[in-house]
Each structure stands twice: as C-alpha cells, then as structure tokens.
C-alpha positions in Angstrom: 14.2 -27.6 -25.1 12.3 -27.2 -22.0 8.6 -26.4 -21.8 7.8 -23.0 -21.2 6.3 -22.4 -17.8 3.2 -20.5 -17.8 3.7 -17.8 -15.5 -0.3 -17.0 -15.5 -1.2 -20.0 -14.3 1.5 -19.9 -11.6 0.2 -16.7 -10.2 -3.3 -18.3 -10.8 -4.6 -15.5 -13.6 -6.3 -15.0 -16.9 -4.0 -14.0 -19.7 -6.0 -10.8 -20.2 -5.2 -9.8 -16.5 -4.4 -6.2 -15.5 -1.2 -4.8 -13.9 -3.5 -4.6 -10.7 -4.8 -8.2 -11.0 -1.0 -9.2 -11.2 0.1 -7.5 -8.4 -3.0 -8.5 -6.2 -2.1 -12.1 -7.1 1.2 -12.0 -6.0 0.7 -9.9 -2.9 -2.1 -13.3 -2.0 0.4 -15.9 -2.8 2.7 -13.5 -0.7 0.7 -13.4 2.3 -0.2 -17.3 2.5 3.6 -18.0 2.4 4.3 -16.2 5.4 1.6 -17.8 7.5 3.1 -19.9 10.0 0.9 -22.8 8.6 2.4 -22.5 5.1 5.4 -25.2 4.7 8.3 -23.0 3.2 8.5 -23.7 -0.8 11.5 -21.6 -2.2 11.4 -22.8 -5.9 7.5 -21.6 -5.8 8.2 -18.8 -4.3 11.1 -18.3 -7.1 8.8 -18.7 -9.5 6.2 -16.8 -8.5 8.7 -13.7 -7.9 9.9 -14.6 -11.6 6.5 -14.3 -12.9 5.8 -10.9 -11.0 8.7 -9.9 -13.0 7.6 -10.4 -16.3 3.9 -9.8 -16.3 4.7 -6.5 -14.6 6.4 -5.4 -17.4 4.8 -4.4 -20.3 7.9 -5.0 -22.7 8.7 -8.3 -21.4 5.1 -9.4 -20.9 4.4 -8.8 -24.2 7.7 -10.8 -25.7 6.5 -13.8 -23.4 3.1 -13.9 -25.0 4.4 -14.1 -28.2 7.0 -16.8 -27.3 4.1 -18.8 -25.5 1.5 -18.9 -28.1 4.4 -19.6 -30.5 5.8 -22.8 -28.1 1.8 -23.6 -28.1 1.6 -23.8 -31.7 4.5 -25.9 -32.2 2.7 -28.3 -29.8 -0.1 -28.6 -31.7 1.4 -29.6 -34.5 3.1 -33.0 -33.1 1.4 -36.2 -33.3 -1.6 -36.6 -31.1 -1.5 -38.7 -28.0 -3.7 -41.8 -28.1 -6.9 -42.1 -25.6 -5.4 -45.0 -24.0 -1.7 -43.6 -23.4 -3.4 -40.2 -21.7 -5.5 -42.8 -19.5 -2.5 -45.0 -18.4 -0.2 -41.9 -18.4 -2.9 -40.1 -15.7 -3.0 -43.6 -13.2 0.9 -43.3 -13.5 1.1 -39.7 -12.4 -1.8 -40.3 -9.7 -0.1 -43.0 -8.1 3.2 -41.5 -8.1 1.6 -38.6 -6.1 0.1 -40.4 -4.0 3.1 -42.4 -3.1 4.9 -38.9 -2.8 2.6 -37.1 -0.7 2.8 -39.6 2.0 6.1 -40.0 2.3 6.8 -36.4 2.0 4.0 -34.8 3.7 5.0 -32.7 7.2 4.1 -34.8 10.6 3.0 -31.7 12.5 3.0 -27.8 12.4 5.4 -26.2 9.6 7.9 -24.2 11.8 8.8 -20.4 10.8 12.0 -20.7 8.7 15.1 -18.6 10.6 16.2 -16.3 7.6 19.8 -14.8 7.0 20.9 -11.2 6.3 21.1 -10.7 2.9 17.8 -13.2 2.5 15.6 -10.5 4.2 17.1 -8.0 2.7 16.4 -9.6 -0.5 12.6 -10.7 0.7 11.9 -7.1 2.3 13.3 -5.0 -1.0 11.0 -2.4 -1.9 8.6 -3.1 1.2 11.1 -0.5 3.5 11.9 2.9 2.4 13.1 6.3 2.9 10.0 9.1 3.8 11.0 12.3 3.2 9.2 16.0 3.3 9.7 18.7 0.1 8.9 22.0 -0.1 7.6 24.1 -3.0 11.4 24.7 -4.2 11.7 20.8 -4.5 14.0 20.3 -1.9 13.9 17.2 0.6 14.8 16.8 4.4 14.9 13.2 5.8 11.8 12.0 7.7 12.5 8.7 9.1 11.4 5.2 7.4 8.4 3.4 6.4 7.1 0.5 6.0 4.2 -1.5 3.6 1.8 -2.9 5.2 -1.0 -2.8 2.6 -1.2 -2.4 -0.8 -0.3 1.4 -0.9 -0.5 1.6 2.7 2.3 2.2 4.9 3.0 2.7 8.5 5.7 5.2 10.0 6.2 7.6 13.2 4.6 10.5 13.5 6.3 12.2 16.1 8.7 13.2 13.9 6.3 14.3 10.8 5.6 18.3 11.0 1.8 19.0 10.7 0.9 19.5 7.3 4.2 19.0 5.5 4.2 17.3 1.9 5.5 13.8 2.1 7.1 11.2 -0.4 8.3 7.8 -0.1 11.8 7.8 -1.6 11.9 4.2 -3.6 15.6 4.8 -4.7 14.7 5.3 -8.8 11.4 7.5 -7.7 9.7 9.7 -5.2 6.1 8.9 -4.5 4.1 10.8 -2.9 1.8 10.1 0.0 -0.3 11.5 3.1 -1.2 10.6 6.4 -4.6 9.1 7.1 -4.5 7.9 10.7 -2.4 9.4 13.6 -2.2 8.0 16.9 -0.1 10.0 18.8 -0.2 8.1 21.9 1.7 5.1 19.9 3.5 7.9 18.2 2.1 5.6 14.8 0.9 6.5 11.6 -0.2 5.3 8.8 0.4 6.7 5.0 -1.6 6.2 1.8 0.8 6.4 -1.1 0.0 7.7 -4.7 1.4 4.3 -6.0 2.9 1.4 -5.9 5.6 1.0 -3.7 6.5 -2.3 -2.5 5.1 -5.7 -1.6 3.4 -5.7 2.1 5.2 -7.2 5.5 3.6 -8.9 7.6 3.1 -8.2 11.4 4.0 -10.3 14.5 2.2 -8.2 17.5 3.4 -11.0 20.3 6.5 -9.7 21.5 9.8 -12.2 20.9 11.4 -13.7 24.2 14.8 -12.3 25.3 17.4 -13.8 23.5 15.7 -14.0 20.4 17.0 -13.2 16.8 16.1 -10.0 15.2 17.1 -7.9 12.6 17.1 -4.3 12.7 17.1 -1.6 9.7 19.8 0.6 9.1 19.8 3.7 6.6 22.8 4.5 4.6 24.1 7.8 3.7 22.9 7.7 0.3 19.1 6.4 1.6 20.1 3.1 1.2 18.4 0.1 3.0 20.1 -2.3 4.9 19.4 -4.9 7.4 21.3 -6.2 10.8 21.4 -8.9 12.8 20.9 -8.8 16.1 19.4 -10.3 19.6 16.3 -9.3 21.6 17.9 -8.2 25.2 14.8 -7.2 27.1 10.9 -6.9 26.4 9.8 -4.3 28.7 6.0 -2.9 29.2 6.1 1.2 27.5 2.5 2.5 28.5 -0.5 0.1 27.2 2.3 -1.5 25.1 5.6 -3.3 24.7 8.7 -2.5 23.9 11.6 -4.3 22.9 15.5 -3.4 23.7 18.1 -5.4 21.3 22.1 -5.6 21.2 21.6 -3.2 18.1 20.1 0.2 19.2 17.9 2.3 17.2 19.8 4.7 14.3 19.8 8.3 14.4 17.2 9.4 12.3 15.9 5.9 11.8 12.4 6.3 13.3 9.4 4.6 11.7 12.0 1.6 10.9 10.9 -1.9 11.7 12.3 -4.9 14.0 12.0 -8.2 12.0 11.9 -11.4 13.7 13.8 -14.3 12.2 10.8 -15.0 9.5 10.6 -11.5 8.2 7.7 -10.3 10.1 7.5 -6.9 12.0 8.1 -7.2 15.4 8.4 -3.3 16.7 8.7 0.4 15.2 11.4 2.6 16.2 9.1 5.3 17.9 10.0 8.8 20.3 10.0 8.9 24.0 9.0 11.9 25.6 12.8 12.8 26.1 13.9 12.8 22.7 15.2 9.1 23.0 13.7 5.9 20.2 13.0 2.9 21.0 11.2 -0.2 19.5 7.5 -0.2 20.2 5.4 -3.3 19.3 2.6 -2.6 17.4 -0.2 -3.8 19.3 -2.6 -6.3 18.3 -5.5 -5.2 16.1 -4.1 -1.9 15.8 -3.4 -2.2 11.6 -7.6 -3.3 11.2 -8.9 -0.9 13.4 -6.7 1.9 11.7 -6.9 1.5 8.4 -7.4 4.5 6.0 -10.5 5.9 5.6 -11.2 8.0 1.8 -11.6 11.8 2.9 -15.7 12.8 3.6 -16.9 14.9 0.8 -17.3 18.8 1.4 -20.7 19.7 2.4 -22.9 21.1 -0.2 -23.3 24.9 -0.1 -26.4 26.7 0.9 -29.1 27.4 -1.0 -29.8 30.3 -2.3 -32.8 32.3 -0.9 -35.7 32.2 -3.1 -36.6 35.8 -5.5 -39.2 38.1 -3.0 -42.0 38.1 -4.8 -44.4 40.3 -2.0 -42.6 43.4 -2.1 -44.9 46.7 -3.3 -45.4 47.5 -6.9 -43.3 50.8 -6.5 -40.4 49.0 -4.8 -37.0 48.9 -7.6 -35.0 46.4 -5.4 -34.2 43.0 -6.7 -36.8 41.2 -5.6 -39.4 42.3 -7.2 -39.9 40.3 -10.6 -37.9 42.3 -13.4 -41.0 42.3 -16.1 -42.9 44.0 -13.1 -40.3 46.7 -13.0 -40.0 47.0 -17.1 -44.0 47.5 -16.9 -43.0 50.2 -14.0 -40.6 52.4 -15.4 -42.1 52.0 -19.1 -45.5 53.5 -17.1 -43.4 56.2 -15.4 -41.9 57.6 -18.8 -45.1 58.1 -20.4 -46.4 60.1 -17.4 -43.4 61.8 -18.1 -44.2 62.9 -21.6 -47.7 63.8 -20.5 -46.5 66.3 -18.2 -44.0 68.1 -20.6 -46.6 67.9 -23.5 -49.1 69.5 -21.3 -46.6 72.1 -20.0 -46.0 73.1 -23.5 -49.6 73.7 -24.4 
C-alpha cells in the first residue's frame, strides 16, 4: 500500500490550520511557481492543487485526517528501526541527492514554459469570470469580465460599469458580490473587492510581448462560460501614456475587462473602451496594481456635540435652559401666591 502523502506538509501548514491559512498557502506556492526564476515542477504543482482540494473541504478534510492518524498508527506499531540502519540509511539518501542535484540541476535561467489551450484554461479556472449588475427585482445584465489579481481583489473596465450599480462576480455555481474601490478612468481600469472567495490570483506581465508573439485571448460563451483562444500578437502600438496590443483574435462583443495571456499564463493587456465605442487591449502599466490597491472605506465623522444646558438665563425665564428643579421651585412659588390671593379675596 502506498504511504499516505501528507498534504499539510506539502502546502507547508499546521494540521490545525484555517480555511484562510490553506488558501494563503496555496496562493504563495502559486505565486513562486509563476516567477520566471521558478524551474517548472508539474507533479508539485499536482500535488499541491490536490491538497487545496481536500483541506478546503470540510467533509473530505475531515475523512483524510482520520485516514492519516489511522495509517500513522499502524506505523507505529511495526518494528522499530535500529540507530545504525537510520544512520547508514541517511548517508545513502544524502549522497544520492547529492549525486542527483548536480547532474540534474538547470545550467542557467529557467525559461517561461509555452502553455497550451486547454492547460490555461485549466490553470486560469476560477481566476476569470463573468461581472454582472442586479437590480432590486434580482435580475442581471452582463457587465464585462474580471479578473483576480489579489486575494478577493479583482480588476475589470470601468467604462462600461454604470455609477453606483450593484455588482456580482458570476462564478458559474454562485454570484458574489463585490464593489469598486479604485477607478481610473483614464486607463478606463478598475479594481473590485469581492465579498468572497473567488478564484486563485494571475499574475501580471506589464512589458508588452513583441509582434509575433503567442497569446491567448478570453472568449465568453452564451451561457457565461469561460474559454480561452489562441492567438498571435500583430502589432504593440503606444494608446496615450500606455500600450496597446492588436492580435489575429479581436476583442469580443461584450468582453471588456477580459485579459490577454501570454504563453505562461500571465496578463498581458485588458480589453478596455476607446473614445468611439471601439475595445482594444490595453497593457496594464507597470506599478499600476501596488499603487491602486483597495483602500477600507474612512469612517463617518462623528456627529456634533450637543450644546451644553444654559444655565445664565433669569429666574423667571420657563425655556429649557434653565435647570428644571429651578423651574419646579418656580411654579411651586407661583401657586402658593396664587392661593394667597383667592384666600384673601374671600375674606
């Protein structure tokens, strides 16, 4: 039977780990595999999707514990291993290593690995969706695409988002909701904060491809569904302070806020709005995504104070701020002058 593998200490966690620490563990690992230093790795990148999987599910988390402490048990209960054999066994497996790691190890710079169709699709699922706006009846028009960038953080095109409107990412089995934090209307980009988790981040490539190069562009299927399309970068031309990119695929109808992936996975350009009504793929310039990331909403101001009681005011005055006892004492004086007057009138 083969040993269990320990999906904690793949993604590098304690067993008592949240669903947040699971998540932020994978999203690092994530991140470190697309830098262009990284050598590609695709059976530990199997396994750490694998144990995403499972620790992210309470129901099959919770069966894999119980299977793991029962394999550990089982373990324990074999015959012990000698001093000596662990000591020889560890110069065996050190040397081995050794021998592998120079034979194996890269002679230069790892180079980005060119990615297929249906691989990007399957690395980029979840990390692309739908936005759409709903009224108070519930119903939903079509707003374009976004994209995760951050954890809950998203980027799409605000030209076509109506001030104010109520906005969800459409996930395909859910509708989460989400709000713009940062407009930039001269980039005609935006970025969303989402009530949730929606998908695992892309990465962005801000230096523009050279011409010739191979892309892959998003399409959106009748039903909202995501798909990806090869294609080839045909010109890189200059579209204000930035640059945009023309490929042999041209943007979708309705597609705006999609993203341009190079041949690694990483966004290259946004489908944006030209002043005429025409998209095209803008690259998002560099150090745009630090310098505009979400900022929580400033607390409301407190509200004024209220003016202190008026303390000064005459001893006949009845308004409220004279000091109620003071105006008991008053009126309680004013009725007994009262009686006097009628008592002495009846004399």
């Amino acid at each position: 039977m083969p040993a269990l593998i320990d999906y904690y200490e793949v993604l590098g966690i304690p067993r008592n780990a949240k669903l947040t620490d699971v998540h932020r563990a994978y999203n690092r690992w994530v991140a470190e595999f697309k830098k262009d230093t990284t050598p590609p790795d695709p059976r530990r990148e199997a396994l750490l999707k694998e144990a995403l999987e499972v620790l992210s599910d309470d129901d099959r988390r919770d069966a894999y514990d119980k299977e793991f402490a029962a394999a550990n048990r089982a373990a324990t209960a074999k015959k012990v291993i000698t001093p000596g054999a662990v000591v020889a066994g560890l110069v065996a497996v050190t040397a081995v290593g050794a021998i592998a790691f120079v034979v194996t190890r890269p002679s230069g710079p790892a180079v980005p690995k060119a990615r297929g169709t249906e691989e990007i699709r399957q690395a980029v699922q979840g990390a692309v969706s739908p936005l759409v706006a709903f009224d108070m009846s519930g119903k939903t028009t079509p707003m374009g695409v976004a994209f995760v960038i951050e954890d809950k953080v998203m980027v799409a095109n605000c030209q076509a988002l109506a001030p104010g409107a109520q906005l969800a990412v459409s996930t395909g089995t859910k509708q989460v909701p989400a709000r713009v934090t940062v407009a930039d209307e001269k980039l005609g980009l935006c970025k969303l904060l989402t009530d949730g988790y929606v998908g695992e981040p892309l990465s962005v490539n801000s230096t523009p491809p050279a011409v010739g190069a191979k892309v892959f562009g998003t399409t959106v299927g009748p039903k909202g569904e995501i798909g990806f399309k090869e294609a080839a970068v045909t010109k890189v031309v200059d579209e204000g302070d930035s640059k945009a990119i023309e490929s042999s695929m041209p943007t979708q109808p309705g597609g705006y806020g999609a993203p341009l992936l190079d041949a690694g996975g990483k966004v290259i350009a946004v489908a944006t709005l030209k002043p005429d009504g025409t998209q095209l793929y803008r690259v998002v310039p560099p150090g745009w995504l630090a310098e505009n990331r979400p900022r929580p909403a400033e607390p409301p101001p407190p509200p004024p104070a209220e003016p202190a009681p008026d303390t000064t005011g005459s001893p006949a005055m009845k308004g409220p701020g004279v000091p109620i006892k003071k105006r008991i004492e008053e009126d309680a004086d004013k009725r007994l002058k009262d009686m006097d007057k009628q008592i002495d009138s009846a004399k």
